[in-house]
C-alpha positions, 0 to 999 in steps of 0.5 A: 210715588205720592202718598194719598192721605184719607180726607177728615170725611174718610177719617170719619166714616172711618171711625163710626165702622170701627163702633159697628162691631169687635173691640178696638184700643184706642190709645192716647198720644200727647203730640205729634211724634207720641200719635205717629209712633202709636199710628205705626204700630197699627192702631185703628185709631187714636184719642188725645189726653187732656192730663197728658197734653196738659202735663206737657204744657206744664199745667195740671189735667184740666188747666189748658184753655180751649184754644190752646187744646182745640189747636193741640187737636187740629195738629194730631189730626193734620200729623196722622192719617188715622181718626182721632177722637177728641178728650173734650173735656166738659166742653169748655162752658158751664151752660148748653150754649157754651158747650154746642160753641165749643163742639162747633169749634171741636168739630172744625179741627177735623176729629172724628169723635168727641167726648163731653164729660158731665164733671163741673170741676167744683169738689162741693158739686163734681157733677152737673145735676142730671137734667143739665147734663142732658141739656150739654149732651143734646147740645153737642149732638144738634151741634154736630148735626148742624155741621153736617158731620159724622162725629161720634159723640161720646157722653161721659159718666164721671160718677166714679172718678168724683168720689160718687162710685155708684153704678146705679148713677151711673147707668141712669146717666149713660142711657139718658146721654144716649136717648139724648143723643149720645153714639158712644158711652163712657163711665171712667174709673169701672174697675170690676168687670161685673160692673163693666158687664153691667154698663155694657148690657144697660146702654146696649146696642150703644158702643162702651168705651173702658178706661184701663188707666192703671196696671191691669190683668184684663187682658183685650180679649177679656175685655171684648168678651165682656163686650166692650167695643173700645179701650182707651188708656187717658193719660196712662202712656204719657204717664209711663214716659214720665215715670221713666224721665223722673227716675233717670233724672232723680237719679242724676240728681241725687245720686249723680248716677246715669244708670236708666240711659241704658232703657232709653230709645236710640237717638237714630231709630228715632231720628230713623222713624221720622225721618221716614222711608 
């Protein structure tokens, strides 16, 4: 019997119940086999990775050009049967006009949710000055709108990632991307959970999405109870894949040892997995 898939519509709709209530991880996949894996073991919904997808390419976060990750996008969406929300990066354009073509674009691979971050990339000037960041924010929002789509927009605060870990800052930003327009709000690097309570109750009943990137002793029911709706991890898995790969191959080559084969995964459980049933 034939599986029936959920449509990109079902997908969506799909995703903006999961923002209604409760707290749901949404962790970040960097290719097909790594999101059919997460799919498997019941996740709600999954997010790309712009380190993690960029890594795999063998550039640095940030160094993938917007064709090459807006067909990353397309392929995770058409690989699995759960939403996928987009690491859109700043939207591949410096100006309003540039970012509402982008998401356009975005919007056409199918994902349900997209996040437009307000960092410039420029070290003298990491983040867009706020009245330009809002212009990018309501930009997203009307071209989501015009394409008659239910993507979740997610306005990002970079305050704390650029050296500017100012949490006053950063909630004026996240109520200014929601009053323009913003579903979803996100300040990666929030680390205390005083800070991350007060960013929750500020942009409330707006969603919260929080970044747990490193090892942490926040646990997911902690996190719920600080009433985050969401949790992603960037690339945090796609970085644990690589911290495994570069040891096992340090080690062949400096000590001509093969050790760290004993942790890996058996080739037939993998060829088993996607084989399928």
């Amino acid at each position: 019997m034939t599986k029936i898939r959920p449509t990109v519509a079902d997908k969506r709709r799909t995703f903006r119940r999961l923002h209604e209530a409760g707290c749901f991880v949404i962790p970040n996949p960097w290719d097909a086999g790594s999101a059919l894996y997460l799919q498997s073991l019941g996740f709600k919904a999954l997010a790309t990775t712009s380190s993690g997808f960029a890594w795999s390419q063998g550039r640095p976060d940030g160094g993938v050009g917007r064709d090459t990750v807006l067909a990353h996008m397309a392929s995770l969406v058409a690989a699995t049967d759960v939403p996928v929300n987009a690491d859109f990066e700043a939207g591949f354009a410096s100006d309003a006009a540039g970012v509402a073509a982008s998401v356009t674009l975005a919007v056409a691979t199918g994902v349900a949710g997209l996040s437009i971050e307000d960092a410039t990339g420029d070290v003298a000037n990491p983040l867009y000055d706020l009245s330009s960041a809002i212009d990018r924010i309501r930009a997203a929002r009307t071209a989501i709108d015009t394409a008659g789509a239910e993507v979740i927009l997610v306005g990002r605060a970079e305050c704390f990632l650029v050296g500017r870990p100012d949490l006053e800052e950063t909630i004026d930003r996240l109520r200014a991307y929601a009053k323009a327009g913003a579903d979803c709000l996100y300040a990666p690097g929030l680390q205390r959970t005083e800070h991350i309570a007060a960013v929750v109750a500020a942009v409330a009943p707006k969603p919260v999405n929080l970044l747990i990137g490193t090892a942490s002793e926040l646990t997911l029911r902690d996190i719920a109870a600080l009433g985050v709706r969401r949790v992603s991890v960037g690339g945090a898995l796609a970085r644990s894949a690589w911290g495994a790969f570069m040891r096992a191959a340090t080690l062949i080559a400096q000590e001509g040892r093969f050790d760290a084969f004993a942790e890996a995964a058996a080739g037939r459980d993998l060829n088993g997995f996607y084989r399928g049933p």
